[in-house]
C-alpha positions, -999 to +999 in steps of 0.1 A: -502-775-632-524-744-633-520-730-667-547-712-686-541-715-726-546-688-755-546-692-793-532-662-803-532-656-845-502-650-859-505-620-885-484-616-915-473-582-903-458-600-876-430-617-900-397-605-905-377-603-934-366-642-923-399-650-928-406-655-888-428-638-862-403-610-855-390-614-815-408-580-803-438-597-813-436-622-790-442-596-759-474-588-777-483-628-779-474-629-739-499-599-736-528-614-750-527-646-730-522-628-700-548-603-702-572-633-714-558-649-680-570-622-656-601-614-678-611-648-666-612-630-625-637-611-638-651-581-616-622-588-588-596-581-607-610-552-630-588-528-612-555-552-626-570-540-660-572-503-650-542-498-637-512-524-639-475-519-655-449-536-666-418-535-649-396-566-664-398-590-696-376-622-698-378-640-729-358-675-743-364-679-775-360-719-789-371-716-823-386-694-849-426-693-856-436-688-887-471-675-906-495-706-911-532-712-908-549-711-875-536-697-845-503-710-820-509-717-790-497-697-758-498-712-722-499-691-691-499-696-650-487-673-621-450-674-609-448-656-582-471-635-560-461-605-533-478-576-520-474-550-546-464-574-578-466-604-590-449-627-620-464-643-652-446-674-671-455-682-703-445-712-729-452-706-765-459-729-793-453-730-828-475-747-854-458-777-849-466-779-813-428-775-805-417-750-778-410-715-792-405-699-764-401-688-727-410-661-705-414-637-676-435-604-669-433-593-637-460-562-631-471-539-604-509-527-602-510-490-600-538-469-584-551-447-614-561-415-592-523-412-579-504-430-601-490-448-580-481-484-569-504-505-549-507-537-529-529-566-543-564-569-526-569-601-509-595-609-541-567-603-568-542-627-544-571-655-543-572-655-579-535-652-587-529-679-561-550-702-576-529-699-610-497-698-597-474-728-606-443-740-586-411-731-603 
């Protein structure tokens, strides 16, 4: 299976008065592994990091994290790719190595100068291809 892995710190700003990363926090734990993910394309897929949006989250959460030392780690891989978007999956750990949680981004890559949706160039395909994990 494909999957690139992130250790993401958790901060104590990202607690909740439970005393557990906060669930809007997880979005921004998904974020970070997946920009480290297509930092790894390097100059093909600089224009994914100019321009790309959001256009759906999906998140199951399956147990709280909590502040400890050292950082949780966050598994990544592609889902699904078309012509003008493609899917991210992630599984987060918590400090006990147990599944936190599951997810879903879906995003488009925009062209900056229009502002508008674009397809994927055959380099950014290649590369999401080659991270892309049967569901």
């Amino acid at each position: 299976m494909p999957r690139h892995t992130e250790w993401c710190q958790v901060r104590w700003s990202d607690m909740d008065a439970f005393g557990h990363v906060n669930n809007a926090r997880f979005l921004t734990l998904f974020e970070e592994a997946r920009t480290a993910l297509i930092l790894d394309g390097g100059e093909a897929l600089s224009g994914m990091l100019d321009g790309c949006v959001v256009i759906r989250h999906e998140i199951d959460y399956k147990r709280p994290v909590t502040y400890g030392r050292g950082p949780i780690r966050v598994d990544c891989w592609v889902t699904e790719v078309r012509a003008a978007s493609y899917g991210v999956g992630y599984e987060l750990f918590n400090h006990a190595k147990e599944t936190a949680a599951r997810g879903l981004t879906r995003l488009v890559p925009v062209s900056l100068p229009s502002g508008r949706p674009r397809r994927l160039s055959p380099e950014e395909r290649e590369f999401l291809e080659a991270w892309r994990e049967e569901s």
